[in-house]
N, C-alpha and C positions, 0 to 999 in steps of 0.2 A: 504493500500500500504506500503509494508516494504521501510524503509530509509535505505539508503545511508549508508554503510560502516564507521567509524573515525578512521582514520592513528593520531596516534602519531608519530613526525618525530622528531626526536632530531636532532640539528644543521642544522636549515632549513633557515639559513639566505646566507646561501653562498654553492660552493660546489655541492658535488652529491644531500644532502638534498634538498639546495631550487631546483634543477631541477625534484628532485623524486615528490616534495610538488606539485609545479607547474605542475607538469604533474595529476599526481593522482587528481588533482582540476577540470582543464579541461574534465577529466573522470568522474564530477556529483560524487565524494568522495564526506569527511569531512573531514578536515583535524584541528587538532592541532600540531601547530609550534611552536619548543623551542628555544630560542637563548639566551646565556651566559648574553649579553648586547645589549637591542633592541635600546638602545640611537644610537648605534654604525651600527646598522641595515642597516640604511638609509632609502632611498624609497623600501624596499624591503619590511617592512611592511606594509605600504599601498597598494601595490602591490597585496598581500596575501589574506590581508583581503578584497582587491576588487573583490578579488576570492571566498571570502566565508571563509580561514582558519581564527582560532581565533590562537593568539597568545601568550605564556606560558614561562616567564622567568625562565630561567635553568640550573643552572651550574651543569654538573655530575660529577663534583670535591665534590660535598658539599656532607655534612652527609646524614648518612641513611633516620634518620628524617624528614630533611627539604625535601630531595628526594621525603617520604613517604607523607608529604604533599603537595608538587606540584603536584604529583600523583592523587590526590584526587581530587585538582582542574582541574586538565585536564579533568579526569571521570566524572564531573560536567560539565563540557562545553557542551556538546553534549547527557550524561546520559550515555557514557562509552566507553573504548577502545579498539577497535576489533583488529588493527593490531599494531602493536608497532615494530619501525625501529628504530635502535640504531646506529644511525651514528655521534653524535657527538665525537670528540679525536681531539689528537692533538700529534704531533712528532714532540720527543727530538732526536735531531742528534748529534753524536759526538761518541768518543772514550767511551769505557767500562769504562776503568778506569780516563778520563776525568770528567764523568757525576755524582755529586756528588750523597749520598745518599737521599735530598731531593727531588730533580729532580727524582730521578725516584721513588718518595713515589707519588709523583703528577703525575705523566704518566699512574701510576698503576691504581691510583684514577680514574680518568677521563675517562681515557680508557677502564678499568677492570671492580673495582669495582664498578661505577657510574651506568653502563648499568645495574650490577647483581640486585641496589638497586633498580632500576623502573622497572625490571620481577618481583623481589618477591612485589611491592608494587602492580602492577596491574596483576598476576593469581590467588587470589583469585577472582575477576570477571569475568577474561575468566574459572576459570575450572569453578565456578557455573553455568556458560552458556554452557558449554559444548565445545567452540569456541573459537577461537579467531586465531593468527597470532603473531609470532615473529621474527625479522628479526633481527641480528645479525653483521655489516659491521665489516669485518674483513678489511686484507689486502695481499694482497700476501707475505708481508713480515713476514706473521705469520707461513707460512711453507717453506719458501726461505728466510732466513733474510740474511744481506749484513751487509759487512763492516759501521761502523759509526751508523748504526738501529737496534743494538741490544736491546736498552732498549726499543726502542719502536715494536718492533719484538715479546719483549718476553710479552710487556701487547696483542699484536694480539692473542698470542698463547695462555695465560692464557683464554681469550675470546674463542675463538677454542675448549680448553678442553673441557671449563664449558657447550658450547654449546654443544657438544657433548654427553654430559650427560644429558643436557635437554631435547630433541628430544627425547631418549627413558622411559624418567620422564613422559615426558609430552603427549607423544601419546595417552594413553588412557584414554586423558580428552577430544580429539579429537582437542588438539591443535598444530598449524603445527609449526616449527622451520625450520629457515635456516642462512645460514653462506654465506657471500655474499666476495667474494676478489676480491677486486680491481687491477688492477695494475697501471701504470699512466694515471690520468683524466689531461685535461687542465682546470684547477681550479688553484686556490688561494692557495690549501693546503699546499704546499711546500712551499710558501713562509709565512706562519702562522706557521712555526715551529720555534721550540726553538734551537738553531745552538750554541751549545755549544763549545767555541775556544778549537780551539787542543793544546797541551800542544810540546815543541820542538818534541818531539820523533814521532809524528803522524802528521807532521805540511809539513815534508816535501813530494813536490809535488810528490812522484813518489810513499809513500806509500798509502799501498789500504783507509784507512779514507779521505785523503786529495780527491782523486781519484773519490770515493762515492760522497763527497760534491759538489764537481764541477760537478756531473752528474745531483743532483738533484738540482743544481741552475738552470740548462739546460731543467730541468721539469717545476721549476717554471717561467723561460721566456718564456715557450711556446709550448716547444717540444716532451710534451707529448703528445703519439698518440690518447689517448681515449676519447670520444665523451660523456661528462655528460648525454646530454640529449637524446639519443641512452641506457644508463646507465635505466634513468631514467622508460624508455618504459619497459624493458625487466628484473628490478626489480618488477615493476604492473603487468608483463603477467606471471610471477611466484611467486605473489602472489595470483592472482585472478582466474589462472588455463587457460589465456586466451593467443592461439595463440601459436605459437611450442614452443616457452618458456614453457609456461605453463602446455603444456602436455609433453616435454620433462621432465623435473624435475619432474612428476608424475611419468613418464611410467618407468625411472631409480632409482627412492626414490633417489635423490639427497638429501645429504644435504650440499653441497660447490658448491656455482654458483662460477665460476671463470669468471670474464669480463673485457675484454681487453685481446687481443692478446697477448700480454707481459706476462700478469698474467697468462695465459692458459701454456707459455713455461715454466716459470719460475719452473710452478709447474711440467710441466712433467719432467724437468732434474732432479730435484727434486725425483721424483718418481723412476729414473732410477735411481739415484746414492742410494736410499736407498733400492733398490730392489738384487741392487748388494750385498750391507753390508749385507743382511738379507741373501741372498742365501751362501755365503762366511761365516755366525757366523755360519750355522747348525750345524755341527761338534762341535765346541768347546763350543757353549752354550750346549751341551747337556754332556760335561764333568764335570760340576760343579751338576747332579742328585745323587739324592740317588742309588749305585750301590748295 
């Protein structure tokens, strides 16, 4: 009798993570859960592990290395990892020129490059399998970024490329990829951000930075409309291929689940306003050719 699937979930203490964790449990998975600081957990690991997941201390701020050895132990937990969900990060808010240059060496870290060091630590065991799964959370502010998220806008988007380039890297080891955006969950996650003070020139209430901040304090009391654990179901049926999720993102070769309403608009204005610029440059990009 073939076993059970093992989701790797990074940032599975809180968030979309632990609702993805928790779901995908109750679905007879495996799961191994990562979290920065399990002291800090609470009853959430106990919880997990009443479930069956085993638990994997992990910061994807830290070097390649130590990455490339938690990696291993994870693979040891269960003998190997099939899907792998890159949801830990974390957002630095504030002005461009507020957020100094260490702040966003660490955004990059965490957000960017952390996720790139756990793919390259664990495909060589999905391509020698021929299999495996990779999932990618973006955010909608990786192709709609706002006033005050650009630094954490542009680690989504870094994320986006690379993903982009993975997907047709990786196809013919017969490994899947996708890029998952978010747009507001009612989670914790806004108020886990780093809210760097605005400096006089961006401080006043009626510019767009001050403007931004007070929207997403408005997310993190509550007001955001998205459903984690709705999130949760419809990340598993497009991984597993189960249910319209899951043949919808077949039947179109999806590779950007967009979830939440918000996220779905964001990006089609989105869409439109860069459909306009592209239709409007044909002419003069085509002035700078070898005539």
């Amino acid at each position: 009798m073939a076993q059970s699937p093992v989701w790797l979930i990074t940032g599975a203490s809180a968030g979309l993570g632990l609702a993805l964790a928790r779901y995908v449990l109750t679905q007879g998975h495996r799961v191994v859960a990562t979290s920065r600081n399990l002291s800090k957990a609470g009853d959430v690991v106990g919880e997990l592990e009443g479930m069956g997941a085993k638990w994997l201390t992990l910061d994807t701020g830290s070097s390649d290395s130590i990455i490339a050895t938690a990696m291993q132990e994870a693979e040891g937990m269960f003998g190997q990892i099939d899907i792998v969900v890159n949801n830990a990060a974390y957002c630095v808010m504030g002005s461009t020129e507020d957020i100094h240059a260490q702040e966003v060496e660490n955004q990059m870290r965490v957000n960017f490059l952390g996720p790139l060091s756990i793919i390259r630590a664990l495909l060589p065991g999905m391509r020698n399998r021929r299999s495996g799964v990779i999932v990618n959370i973006s955010s909608i502010q990786g192709v709609a970024p706002a006033p005050a998220n650009g630094i954490y806008a542009a680690s989504k988007a870094a994320l986006e490329a690379a993903t982009d380039s993975l997907r047709v890297e990786l196809e013919p080891f017969g490994i899947d990829v996708w890029l998952v955006l978010p747009g507001g969950f009612r989670t914790q996650f806004a108020n886990a951000g780093v809210i760097v003070e605005s400096s006089e020139p961006y401080a006043a209430s009626d510019h767009p930075v001050a403007k931004r901040l007070g929207f997403v304090k408005k997310l993190g009391a509550g007001a955001a409309i998205g459903d984690p654990n709705r999130a949760a179901q419809l990340m598993f049926d497009m991984v597993t291929g189960q249910g319209d999720t899951g043949k919808l993102v077949r039947e179109k070769e999806m590779l950007r689940v967009f979830i939440g309403s918000d996220s779905w608009r964001l990006a089609n204005l989105k869409v439109k306003d860069a459909a306009k610029t592209i239709d409007s440059s044909r002419e003069m990009a085509a002035t700078t050719d070898f005539q």
